[in-house]
C-alpha positions as CSV (number, residue, x, y, z in Angstrom):
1,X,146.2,21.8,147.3
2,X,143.8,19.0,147.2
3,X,142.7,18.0,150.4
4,X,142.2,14.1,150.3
5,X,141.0,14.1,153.8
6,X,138.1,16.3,153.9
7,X,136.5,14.5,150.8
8,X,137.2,11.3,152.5
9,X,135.1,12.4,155.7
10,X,132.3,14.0,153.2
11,X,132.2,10.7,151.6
12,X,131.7,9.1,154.9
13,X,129.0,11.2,156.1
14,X,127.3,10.5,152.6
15,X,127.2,7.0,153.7
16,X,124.1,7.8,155.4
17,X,122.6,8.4,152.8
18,X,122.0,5.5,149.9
19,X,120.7,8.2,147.2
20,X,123.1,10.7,147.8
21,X,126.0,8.1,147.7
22,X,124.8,6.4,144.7
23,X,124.9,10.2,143.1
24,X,128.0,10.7,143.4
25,X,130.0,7.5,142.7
26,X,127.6,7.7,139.5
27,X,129.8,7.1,136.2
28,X,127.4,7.9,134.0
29,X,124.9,10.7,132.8
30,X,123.0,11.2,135.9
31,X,120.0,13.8,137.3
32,X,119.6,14.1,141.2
33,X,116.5,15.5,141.9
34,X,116.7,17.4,145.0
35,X,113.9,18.8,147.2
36,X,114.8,21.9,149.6
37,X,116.9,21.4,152.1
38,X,118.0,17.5,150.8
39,X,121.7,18.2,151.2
40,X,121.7,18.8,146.8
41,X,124.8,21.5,147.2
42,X,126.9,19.2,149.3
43,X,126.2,16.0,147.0
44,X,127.3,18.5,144.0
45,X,130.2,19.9,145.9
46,X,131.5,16.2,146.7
47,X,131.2,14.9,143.6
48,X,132.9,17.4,141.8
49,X,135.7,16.9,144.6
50,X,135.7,13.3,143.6
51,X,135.4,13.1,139.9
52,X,138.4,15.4,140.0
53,X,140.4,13.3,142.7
54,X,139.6,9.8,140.8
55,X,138.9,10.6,137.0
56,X,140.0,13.8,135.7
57,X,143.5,14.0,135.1
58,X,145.4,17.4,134.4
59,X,145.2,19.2,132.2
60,X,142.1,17.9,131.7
61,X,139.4,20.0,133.8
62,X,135.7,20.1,135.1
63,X,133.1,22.7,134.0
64,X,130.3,23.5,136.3
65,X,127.4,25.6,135.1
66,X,124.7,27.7,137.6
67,X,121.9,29.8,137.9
68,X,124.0,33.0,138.5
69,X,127.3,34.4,140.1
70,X,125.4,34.3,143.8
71,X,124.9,30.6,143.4
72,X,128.7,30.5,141.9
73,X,130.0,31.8,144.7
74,X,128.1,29.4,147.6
75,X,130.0,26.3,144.8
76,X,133.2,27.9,145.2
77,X,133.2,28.8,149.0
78,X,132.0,24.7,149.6
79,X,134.5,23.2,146.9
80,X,137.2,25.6,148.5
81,X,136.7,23.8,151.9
82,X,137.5,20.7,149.9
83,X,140.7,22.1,148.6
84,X,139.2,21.9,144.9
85,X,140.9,25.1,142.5
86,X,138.1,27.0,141.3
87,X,140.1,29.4,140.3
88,X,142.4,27.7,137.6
89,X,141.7,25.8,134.7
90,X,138.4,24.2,136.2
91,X,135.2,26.0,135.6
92,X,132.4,27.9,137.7
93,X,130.3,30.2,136.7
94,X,126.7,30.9,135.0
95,X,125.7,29.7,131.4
96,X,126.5,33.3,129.9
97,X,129.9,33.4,131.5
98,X,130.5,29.8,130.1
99,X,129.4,30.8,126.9
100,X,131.4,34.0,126.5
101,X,134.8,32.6,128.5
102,X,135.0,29.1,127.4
103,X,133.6,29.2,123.7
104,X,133.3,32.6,122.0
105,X,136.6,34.2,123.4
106,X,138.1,31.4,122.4
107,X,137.4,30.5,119.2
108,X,135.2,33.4,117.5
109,X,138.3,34.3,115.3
110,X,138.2,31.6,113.7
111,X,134.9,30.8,112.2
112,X,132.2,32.9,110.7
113,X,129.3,33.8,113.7
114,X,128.5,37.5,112.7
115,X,130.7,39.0,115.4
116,X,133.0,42.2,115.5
117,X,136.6,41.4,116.0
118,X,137.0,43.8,118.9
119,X,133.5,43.2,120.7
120,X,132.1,44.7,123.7
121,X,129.2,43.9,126.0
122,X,126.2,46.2,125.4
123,X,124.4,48.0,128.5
124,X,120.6,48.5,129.1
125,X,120.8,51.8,127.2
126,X,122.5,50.0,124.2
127,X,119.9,47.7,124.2
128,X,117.1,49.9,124.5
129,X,118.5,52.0,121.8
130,X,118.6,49.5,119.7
131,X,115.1,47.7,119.9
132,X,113.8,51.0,119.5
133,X,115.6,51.3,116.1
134,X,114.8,47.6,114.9
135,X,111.2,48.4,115.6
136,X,110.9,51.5,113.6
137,X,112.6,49.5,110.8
138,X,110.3,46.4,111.0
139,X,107.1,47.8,112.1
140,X,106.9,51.6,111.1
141,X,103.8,52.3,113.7
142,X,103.7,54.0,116.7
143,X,103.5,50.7,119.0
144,X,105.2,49.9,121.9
145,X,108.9,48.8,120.5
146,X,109.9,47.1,124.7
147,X,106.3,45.5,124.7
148,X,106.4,43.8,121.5
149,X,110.1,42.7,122.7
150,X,108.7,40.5,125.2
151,X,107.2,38.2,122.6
152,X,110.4,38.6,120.7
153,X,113.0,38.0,123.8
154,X,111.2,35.0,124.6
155,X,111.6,33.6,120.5
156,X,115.0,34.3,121.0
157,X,115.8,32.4,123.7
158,X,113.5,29.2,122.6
159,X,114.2,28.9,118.9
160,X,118.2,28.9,118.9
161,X,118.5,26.7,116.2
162,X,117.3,29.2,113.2
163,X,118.1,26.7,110.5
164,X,114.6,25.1,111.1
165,X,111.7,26.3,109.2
166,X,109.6,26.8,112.5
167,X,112.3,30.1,112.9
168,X,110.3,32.0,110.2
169,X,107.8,30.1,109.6
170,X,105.4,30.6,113.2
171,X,105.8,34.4,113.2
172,X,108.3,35.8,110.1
173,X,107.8,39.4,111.8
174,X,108.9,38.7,114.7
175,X,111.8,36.7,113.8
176,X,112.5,40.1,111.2
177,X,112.0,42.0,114.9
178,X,115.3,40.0,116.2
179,X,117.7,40.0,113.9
180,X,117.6,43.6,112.8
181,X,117.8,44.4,116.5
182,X,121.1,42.0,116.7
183,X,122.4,44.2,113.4
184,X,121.7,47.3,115.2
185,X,124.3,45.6,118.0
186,X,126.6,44.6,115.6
187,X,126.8,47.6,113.7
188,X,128.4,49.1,117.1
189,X,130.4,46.1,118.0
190,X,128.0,44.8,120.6
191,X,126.4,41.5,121.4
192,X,124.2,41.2,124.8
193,X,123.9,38.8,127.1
194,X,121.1,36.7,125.5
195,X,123.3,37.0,122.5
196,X,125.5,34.7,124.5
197,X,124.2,31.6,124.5
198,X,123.0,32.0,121.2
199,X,126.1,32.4,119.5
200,X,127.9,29.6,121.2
201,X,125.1,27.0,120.2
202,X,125.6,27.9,116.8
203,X,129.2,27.9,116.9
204,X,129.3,24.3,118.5
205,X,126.6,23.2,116.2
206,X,128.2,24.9,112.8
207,X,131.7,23.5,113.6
208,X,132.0,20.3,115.4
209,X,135.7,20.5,116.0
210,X,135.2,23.2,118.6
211,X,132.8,20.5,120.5
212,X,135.8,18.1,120.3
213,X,137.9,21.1,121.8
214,X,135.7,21.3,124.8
215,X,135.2,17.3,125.0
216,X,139.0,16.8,125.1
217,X,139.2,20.0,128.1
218,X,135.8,19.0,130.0
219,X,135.2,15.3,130.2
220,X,132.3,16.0,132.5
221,X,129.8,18.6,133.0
222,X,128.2,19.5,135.8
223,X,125.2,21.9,136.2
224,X,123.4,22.9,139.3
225,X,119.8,24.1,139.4
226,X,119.1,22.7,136.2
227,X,115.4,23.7,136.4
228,X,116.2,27.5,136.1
229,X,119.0,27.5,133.2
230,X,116.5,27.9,130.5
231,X,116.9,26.7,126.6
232,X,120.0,28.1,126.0
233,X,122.0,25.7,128.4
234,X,119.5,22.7,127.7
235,X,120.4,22.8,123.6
236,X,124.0,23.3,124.7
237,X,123.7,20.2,126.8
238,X,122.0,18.2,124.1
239,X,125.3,18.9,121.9
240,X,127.8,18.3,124.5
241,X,126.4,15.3,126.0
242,X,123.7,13.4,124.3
243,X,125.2,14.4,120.7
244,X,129.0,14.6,121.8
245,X,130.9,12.6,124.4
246,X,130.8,15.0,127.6
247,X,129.2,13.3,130.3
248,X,126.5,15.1,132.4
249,X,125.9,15.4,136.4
250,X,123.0,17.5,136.8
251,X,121.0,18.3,139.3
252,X,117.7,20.5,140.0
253,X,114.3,20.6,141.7
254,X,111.2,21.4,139.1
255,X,109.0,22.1,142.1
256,X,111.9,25.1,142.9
257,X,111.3,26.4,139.4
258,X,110.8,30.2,140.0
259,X,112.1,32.2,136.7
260,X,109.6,31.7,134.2
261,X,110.2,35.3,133.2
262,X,113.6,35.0,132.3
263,X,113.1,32.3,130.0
264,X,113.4,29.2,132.7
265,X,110.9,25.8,131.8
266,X,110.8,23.2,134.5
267,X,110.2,20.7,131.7
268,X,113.5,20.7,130.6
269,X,114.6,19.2,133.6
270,X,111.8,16.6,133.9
271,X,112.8,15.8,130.0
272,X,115.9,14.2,131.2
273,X,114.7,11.7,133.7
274,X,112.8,10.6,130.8
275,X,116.2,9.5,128.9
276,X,117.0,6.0,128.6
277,X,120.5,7.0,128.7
278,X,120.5,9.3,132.3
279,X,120.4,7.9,135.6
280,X,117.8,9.8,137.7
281,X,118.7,10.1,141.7
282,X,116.0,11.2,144.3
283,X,116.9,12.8,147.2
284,X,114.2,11.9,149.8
285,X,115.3,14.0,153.1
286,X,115.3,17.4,154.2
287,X,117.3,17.7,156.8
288,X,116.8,21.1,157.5
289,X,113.4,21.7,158.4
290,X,111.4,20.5,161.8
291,X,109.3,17.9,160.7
292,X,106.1,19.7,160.7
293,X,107.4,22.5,158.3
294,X,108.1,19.5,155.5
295,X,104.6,17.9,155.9
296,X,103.4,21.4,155.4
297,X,105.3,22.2,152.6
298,X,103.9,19.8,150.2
299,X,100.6,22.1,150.4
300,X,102.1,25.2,149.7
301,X,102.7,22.9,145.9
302,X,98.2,22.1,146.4
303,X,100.3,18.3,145.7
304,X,101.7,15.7,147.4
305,X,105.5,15.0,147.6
306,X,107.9,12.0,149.0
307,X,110.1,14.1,151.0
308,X,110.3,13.7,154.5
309,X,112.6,14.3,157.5
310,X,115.7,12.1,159.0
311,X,114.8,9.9,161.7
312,X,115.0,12.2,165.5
313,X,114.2,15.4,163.9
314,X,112.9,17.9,165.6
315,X,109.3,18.9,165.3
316,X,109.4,22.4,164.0
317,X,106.7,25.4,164.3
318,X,104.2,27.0,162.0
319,X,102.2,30.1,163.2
320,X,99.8,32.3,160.9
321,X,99.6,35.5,162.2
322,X,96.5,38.1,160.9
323,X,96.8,41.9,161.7
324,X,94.2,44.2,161.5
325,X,96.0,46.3,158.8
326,X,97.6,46.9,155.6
327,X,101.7,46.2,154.7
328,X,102.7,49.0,157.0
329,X,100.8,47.8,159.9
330,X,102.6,44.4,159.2
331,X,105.9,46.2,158.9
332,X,105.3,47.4,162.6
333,X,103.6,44.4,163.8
334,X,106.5,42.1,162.8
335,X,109.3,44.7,164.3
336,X,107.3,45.2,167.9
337,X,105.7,42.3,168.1
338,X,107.0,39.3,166.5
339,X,111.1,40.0,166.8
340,X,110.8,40.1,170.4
341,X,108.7,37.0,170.9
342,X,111.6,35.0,169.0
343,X,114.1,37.0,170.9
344,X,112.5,35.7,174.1
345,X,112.4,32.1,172.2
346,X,116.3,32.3,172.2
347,X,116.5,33.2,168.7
348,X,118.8,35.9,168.1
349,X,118.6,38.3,165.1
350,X,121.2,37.3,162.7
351,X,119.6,33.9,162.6
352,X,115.8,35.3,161.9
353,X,114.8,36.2,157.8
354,X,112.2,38.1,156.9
355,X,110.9,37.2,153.4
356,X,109.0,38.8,151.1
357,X,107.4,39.3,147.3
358,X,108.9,42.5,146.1
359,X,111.2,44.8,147.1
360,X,109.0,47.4,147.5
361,X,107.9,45.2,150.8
362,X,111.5,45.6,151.6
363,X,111.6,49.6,152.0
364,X,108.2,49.1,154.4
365,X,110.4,47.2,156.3
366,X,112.8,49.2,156.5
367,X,111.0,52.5,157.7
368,X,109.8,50.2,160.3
369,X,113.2,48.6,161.6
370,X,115.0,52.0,161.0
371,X,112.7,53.9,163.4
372,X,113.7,51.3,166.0
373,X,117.0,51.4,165.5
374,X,117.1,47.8,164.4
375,X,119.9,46.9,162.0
376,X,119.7,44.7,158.9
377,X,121.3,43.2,156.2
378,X,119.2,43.5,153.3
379,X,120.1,41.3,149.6
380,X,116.9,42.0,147.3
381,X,117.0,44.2,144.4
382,X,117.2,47.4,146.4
383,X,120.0,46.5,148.0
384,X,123.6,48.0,148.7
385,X,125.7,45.2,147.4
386,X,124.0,43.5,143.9
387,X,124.5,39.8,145.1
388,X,124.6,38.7,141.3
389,X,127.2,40.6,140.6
390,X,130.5,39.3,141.0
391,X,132.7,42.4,141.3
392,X,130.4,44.0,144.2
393,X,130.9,40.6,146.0
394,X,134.8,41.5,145.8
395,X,134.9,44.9,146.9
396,X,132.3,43.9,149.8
397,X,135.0,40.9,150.3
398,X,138.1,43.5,150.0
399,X,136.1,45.4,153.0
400,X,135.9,42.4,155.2
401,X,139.5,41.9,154.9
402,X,140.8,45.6,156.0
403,X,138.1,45.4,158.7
404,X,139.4,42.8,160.3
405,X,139.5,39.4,158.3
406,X,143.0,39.2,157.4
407,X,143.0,38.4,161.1
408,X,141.6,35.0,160.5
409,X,142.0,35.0,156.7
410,X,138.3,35.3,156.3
411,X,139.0,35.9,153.2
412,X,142.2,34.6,152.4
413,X,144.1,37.2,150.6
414,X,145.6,34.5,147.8
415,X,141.6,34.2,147.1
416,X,141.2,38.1,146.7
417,X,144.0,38.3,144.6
418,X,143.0,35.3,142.0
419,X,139.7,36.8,142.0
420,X,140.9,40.1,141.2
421,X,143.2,38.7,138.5
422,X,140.1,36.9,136.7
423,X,138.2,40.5,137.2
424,X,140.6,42.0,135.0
425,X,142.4,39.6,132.6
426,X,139.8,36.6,132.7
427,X,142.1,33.6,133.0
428,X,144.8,34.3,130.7
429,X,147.6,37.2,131.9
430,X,151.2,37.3,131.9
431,X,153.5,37.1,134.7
432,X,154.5,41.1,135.1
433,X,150.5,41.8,134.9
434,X,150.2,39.2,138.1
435,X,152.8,40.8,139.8
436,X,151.9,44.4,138.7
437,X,148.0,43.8,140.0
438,X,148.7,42.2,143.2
439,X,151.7,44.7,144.2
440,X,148.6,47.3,143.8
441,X,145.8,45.1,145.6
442,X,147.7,44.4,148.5
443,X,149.6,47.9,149.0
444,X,145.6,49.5,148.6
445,X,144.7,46.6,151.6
446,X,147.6,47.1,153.8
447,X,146.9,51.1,153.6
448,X,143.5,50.6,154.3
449,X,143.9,49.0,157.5
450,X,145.7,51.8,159.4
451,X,143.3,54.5,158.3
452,X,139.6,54.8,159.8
453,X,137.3,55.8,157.2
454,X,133.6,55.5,156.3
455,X,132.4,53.5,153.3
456,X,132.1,56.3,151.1
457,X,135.8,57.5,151.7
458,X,137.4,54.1,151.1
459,X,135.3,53.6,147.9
460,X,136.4,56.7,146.9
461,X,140.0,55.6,147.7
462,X,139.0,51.8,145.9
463,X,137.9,53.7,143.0
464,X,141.1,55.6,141.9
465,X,143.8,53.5,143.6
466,X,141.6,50.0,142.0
467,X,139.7,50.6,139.4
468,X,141.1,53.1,137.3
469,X,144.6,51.9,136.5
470,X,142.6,48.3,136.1
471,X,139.9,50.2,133.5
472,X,142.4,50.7,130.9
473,X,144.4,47.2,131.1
474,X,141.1,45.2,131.9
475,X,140.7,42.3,129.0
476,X,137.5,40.6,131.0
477,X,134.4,41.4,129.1
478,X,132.1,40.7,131.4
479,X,132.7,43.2,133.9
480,X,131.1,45.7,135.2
481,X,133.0,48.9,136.6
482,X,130.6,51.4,137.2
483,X,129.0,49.2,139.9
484,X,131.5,51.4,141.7
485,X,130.1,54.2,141.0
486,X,127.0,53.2,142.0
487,X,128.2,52.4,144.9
488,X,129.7,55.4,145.9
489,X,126.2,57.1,145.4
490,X,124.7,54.8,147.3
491,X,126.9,55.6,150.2
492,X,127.0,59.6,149.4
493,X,127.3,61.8,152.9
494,X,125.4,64.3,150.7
495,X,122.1,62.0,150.8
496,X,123.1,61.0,154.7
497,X,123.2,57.6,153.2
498,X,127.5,56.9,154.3
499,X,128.1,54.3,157.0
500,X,130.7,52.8,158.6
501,X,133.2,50.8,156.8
502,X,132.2,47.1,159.2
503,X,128.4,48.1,158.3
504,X,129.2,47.7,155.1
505,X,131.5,45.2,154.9
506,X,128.3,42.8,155.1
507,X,129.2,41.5,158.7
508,X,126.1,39.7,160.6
509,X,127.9,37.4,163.1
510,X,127.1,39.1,166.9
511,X,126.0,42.3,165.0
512,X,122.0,41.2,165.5
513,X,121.5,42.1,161.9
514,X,118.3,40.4,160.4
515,X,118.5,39.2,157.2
516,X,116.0,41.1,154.7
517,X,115.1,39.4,150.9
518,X,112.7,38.5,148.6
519,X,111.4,35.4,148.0
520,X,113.2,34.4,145.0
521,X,116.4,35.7,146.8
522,X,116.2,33.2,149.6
523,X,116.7,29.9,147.3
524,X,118.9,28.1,148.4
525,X,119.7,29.6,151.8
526,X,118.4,28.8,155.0
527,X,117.6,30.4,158.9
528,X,116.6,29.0,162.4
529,X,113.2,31.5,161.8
530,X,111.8,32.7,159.2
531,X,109.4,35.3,158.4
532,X,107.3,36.2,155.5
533,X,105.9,39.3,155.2
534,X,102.9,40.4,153.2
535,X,101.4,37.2,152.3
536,X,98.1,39.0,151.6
537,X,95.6,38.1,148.5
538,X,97.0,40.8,146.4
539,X,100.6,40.0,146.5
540,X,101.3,36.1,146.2
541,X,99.4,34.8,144.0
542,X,99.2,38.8,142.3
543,X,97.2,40.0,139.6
544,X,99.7,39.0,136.5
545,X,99.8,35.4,138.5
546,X,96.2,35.1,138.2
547,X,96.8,35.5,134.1
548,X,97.9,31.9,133.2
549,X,97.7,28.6,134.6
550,X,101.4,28.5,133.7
551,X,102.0,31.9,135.9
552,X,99.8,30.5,138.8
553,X,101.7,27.0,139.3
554,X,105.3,29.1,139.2
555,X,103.7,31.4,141.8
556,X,102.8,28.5,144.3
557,X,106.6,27.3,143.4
558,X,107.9,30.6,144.7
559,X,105.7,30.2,148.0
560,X,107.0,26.7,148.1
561,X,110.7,27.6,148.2
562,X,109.8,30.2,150.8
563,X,108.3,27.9,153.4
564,X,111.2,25.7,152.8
565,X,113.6,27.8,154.5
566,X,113.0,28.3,158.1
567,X,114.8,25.7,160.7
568,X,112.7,25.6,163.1
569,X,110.4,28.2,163.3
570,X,107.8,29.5,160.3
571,X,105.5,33.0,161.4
572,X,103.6,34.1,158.2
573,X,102.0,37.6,158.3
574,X,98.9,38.6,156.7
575,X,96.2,41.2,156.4
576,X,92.8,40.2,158.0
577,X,90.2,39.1,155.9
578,X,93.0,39.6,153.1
579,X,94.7,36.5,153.1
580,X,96.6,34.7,150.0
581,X,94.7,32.1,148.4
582,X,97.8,29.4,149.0
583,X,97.7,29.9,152.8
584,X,94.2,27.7,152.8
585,X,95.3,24.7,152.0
586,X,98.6,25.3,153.7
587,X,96.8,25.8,157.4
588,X,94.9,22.9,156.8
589,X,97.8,20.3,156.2
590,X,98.9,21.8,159.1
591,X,96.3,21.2,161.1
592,X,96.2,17.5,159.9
593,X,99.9,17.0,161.0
C-alpha cells in the first residue's frame, strides 16, 4: 500500500534543498547531475514515489533502469520504505533485464529479429565456444580468437544500428567476426547478454508499434547512474524519448564514470544536458562527507568541482599513512595498527571499510584479519555471496530470515515470496503456481528455523527442497541456478571453508565485522571511516592505466569515488617511496584546506 505520508515528509525534507526539489516536481525530460554523496538516490526514490502518486494512473506503470541488480536492489529497499510496488507491474531492474523482460519476451513472436522460438541464455563456455568457432571461420590463422573479440565486443555494443554504412564500412572483418559468432549462438538457441540490448533496439526501431506498446505502459522512464549504462540504453533512450513520447528522468555523475571496459562512455551523459529539450539539475551538496574530505576530493579529479558541504558540517579527517613495506606489510599494518587507533576514536568495526583496487588485495587482507581472528564481511569479486546476482541476494535474504529476521520481519516474508515468484516465473504465473511455490518457500523457512545447522547443510537442504522442483517449472530466463552450487562449494566442510548459518547470513550490526571491497564495489555506499589499501604507484593508476589518456582520466574517476566515501574519517595506505601518482596533488589540496 502506498504510503502518502512518508512521501509527504520526504517531500518536506527536500524543501531544503531548491535543486533537489525542482528535480523532482520536474514535468519534463530532466538530467540531475549528482556528485557523491548529494542525496541523488533519495531525489530518485522520491520522485518515482511522486510521479506514481500524482501522474501515473493504473494500469499504466513506471520503468526504472540501473547499473546492475546491486544498485536494483538499494532502489527497491528505499522505494519499499515509501510503500511504492516494485514488485508488480512497475519496473526495476538493469538495461539487460529490461530488455529481455519488457521487450523481447514479449513481443519476439511476433516479428522477425533472428531469434529461436524456444531461446535460452548462453553461459561463458557457450560463448567461448562459440567465438572460437566464428574466428576459425572468419580468420583461418592461428590468432588469438578472445583477443581479437575485444575490438569486436566493443563494435558490438557501439554500432547497434547496422543498417548504416559505417557497420561494414570501418572494419568489414570485424563486423563478419560478429555476426557469425551470433549464428554460432543461434544455431543452438542462444543469445547472450550483449545480445540483449541489441535485439530490442532493433526490434523497437524495425517496428514502431512495439514503441507505442511501451509508451502507452511506461509514460515515464527513469534511469539511475546514467553515466555507466553504455550505448545500448542511450540508443534505446533516444527511441523512447527523444523519437517517441516517453518522458525521461535521469540522473548520473560523469566524474563517477568507472566502467569503461564494459562498454560505459561518460559522454553520453554529458550529451543530454546539451539538449534543448532536457532540463539539467545540479546537485551542489554532499552531505556526507566532513568538509575537508569534499575540498579534497576535487583533487583526486587534478580539476575543480562546485560541490560543497551543508552549512554546520563537520570538518572531517584525512591522514596519509607510508609503511616501510610491500601490500603484505600494509595488510598487517592496517589490522595492528590502524583498526585499533579508530577503535580508540570510537569507531567501531562494522562502520570502518577497507577499500581497495583488486581483489587480489582482498585475499592479503584477509590472511592478515584471519590470523587475528578479526571478522569481515567481504563483497568484491572473490566473495561468498555475488552481490550482482539477484538469486544469491535471495538465498543470503532466506538466511537472514530463519536466523532470526522473521522476528522483526527484516525481511518481510511477503517480500521473499514475490521475489521468489519473479525468480521462477518472471511476472506472469498462475494462481495454483503462487500457491504451489509459496506453500514450499515458507514450509522450507518454517523447518529451518527449529533445526541448527551450518551453511553448508542448509544449502544442501535449500538446494533439493528449493531449487530442484523450481529447475524444471522455472519460466525466468535470466536466472542463474547453479550459483547454488557454487555456493555450496564455497562452503564445503571438506575444504574447512563451512561456517555458521548467522555468518553467512551477511549480518554486520554488533557482530564488529569490517566491511571488505574494491573500489568500484563501494559506489554508491558509504562508512563513518574508510580505508584504502594499496594505494602504491603500481596499482592506481596501473600499467594498462598508463596506456591511454582515456584509461588514465577513468582511473582518477575510480580514486575519486573512493575518497568520496568515508564520513568522517579517510586513512590512505601506501608503500614508502612507492606512492600513487594521484595522492600528490591530493595531499596538497589538503594541505591548502
Amino acid at each position: 500500500m502506498f504510503n502518502y505520508i512518508t512521501l509527504q515528509k520526504a517531500l518536506a525534507e527536500l524543501e531544503k534543498n531548491k535543486e533537489q526539489f525542482e528535480a523532482v516536481h520536474c514535468k519534463t525530460h530532466c538530467v540531475v547531475l549528482a556528485g557523491p554523496g548529494s542525496g541523488k538516490t533519495k531525489t530518485l526514490t522520491t520522485a518515482i514515489a511522486r510521479t506514481l502518486n500524482e501522474e501515473v494512473i493504473a494500469p499504466r506503470a513506471i520503468a526504472c533502469i540501473t547499473y546492475n541488480n546491486e544498485c536494483a536492489i538499494e532502489l527497491e529497499t528505499r522505494l519499499s520504505k515509501l510503500g511504492v510496488e516494485t514488485t508488480g507491474t512497475n519496473f526495476i531492474g538493469t538495461v539487460h533485464s529490461f530488455a529481455l523482460t519488457q521487450i523481447i519476451m514479449p513481443y519476439y513472436r511476433c516479428v522477425e529479429c533472428n531469434i529461436p522460438q524456444d531461446f535460452k541464455v548462453a553461459g561463458s563456455k557457450e560463448c567461448r565456444i562459440a567465438i572460437e568457432d566464428a574466428y576459425k571461420k572468419i580468420y583461418q590463422d592461428s590468432g588469438d580468437p578472445h583477443k581479437q573479440w575485444e575490438f569486436a565486443k566493443e563494435k558490438r555494443n557501439r554500432e547497434l544500428d547496422r543498417t548504416l554504412q559505417s557497420w561494414k564500412g570501418h572494419n568489414k572483418e570485424l563486423a563478419e567476426f560478429i555476426e557469425e559468432y551470433e549464428q554460432e549462438l543461434r544455431k543452438k538457441e542462444l543469445i547472450d547478454f550483449d545480445d540483449m540490448p541489441l535485439i530490442a533496439f532493433r526490434m523497437i526501431k524495425e517496428n514502431p508499434w512495439i514503441r507505442k506498446a511501451l509508451e502507452a505502459r511506461f509514460p515515464i522512464l527513469f534511469v539511475d547512474e546514467y553515466q555507466d549504462l553504455g550505448h545500448g540504453l542511450h540508443e534505446l533512450v533516444q527511441l523512447l524519448c527523444f523519437d517517441g513520447n516517453v518522458r525521461l528522468f535521469a540522473v548520473g555523475d560523469a566524474d563517477q564514470s568507472i566502467y569503461g571496459f564494459t562498454g560505459a562512455n561518460p559522454e553520453l551523459l554529458q550529451s543530454l544536458t546539451q539538449r534543448q529539450d532536457v532540463q539539467t539539475f545540479q546537485l551542489r551538496f554532499n552531505y556526507r562527507s566532513g568538509t575537508k574530505i569534499v575540498k579534497a576530493s576535487s583533487a583526486a579529479l587534478n580539476e575543480n568541482r562546485l560541490y560543497e558541504s551543508p552549512e554546520g558540517a563537520p570538518e572531517g579527517e584525512i591522514i596519509f599513512n607510508s609503511v616501510n613495506g610491500g601490500i603484505e606489510e600494509q595488510a598487517y599494518f592496517i589490522v595492528n595498527t590502524l583498526l585499533s587507533q579508530l577503535n580508540t576514536q570510537g569507531f567501531k568495526n562494522e562502520n570502518i571499510a577497507i577499500l581497495y583496487r583488486a581483489a587480489w588485495l582482498g585475499d592479503k587482507l584477509v590472511e592478515a584479519l584471519e590470523a587475528n581472528q578479526l571478522p569481515y564481511h567481504r563483497t568484491d569479486g572473490n566473495s561468498l555471496i555475488k552481490r550482482s546476482s539477484k538469486f544469491s541476494r535471495f538465498i543470503e535474504d532466506c538466511a537472514k530470515w530463519v536466523t532470526g529476521g522473521w522476528k522483526d520481519a527484516e525481511p518481510p516474508f511477503r517480500e521473499l515470496y514475490k521475489k521468489a515468484l519473479i525468480i521462477v516465473y518472471g511476472h506472469h504465473y498462475n494462481q495454483n503456481e503462487e500457491q504451489q511455490l509459496g506453500l514450499q518457500l515458507i514450509n522450507f523457512l518454517q523447518n529451518s528455523k527449529s533445526i541448527t545447522e551450518t551453511a553448508n547443510e542448509w544449502l544442501l537442504r535449500f538446494n533439493q527442497e528449493l531449487v530442484k522442483p523450481w529447475k524444471t517449472v522455472c519460466r525466468n530466463n535470466l536466472q542463474e541456478w547453479e550459483i547454488c552450487s557454487e555456493l555450496l562449494e564455497k562452503t564445503s566442510p571438506e575444504s574447512n571453508k563451512d561456517m555458521s548459518l548467522d555468518l553467512f547470513s551477511g549480518k554486520t550490526e554488533g557482530t564488529g565485522r569490517l566491511a571488505l571491497t574494491t573500489f568500484h564495489s563501494s559506489k554508491g555506499r558509504e562508512f563513518d571511516a574508510v580505508i584504502l589499501f594499496g594505494v602504491n604507484n603500481d596499482v592506481i593508476p596501473n600499467w594498462r592505466d598508463r596506456q591511454t589518456s582515456k584509461a588514465s582520466k577513468e582511473a582518477r574517476r575510480l580514486f575519486y569515488v573512493a575518497v568520496t566515501r568515508p564520513k568522517s574519517i579517510l586513512h590512505l595506505v601506501f608503500q614508502k617511496n612507492n606512492h600513487s601518482d594521484f595522492l600528490v596533488d591530493f595531499y596538497r589540496r589538503t594541505k591548502q584546506e
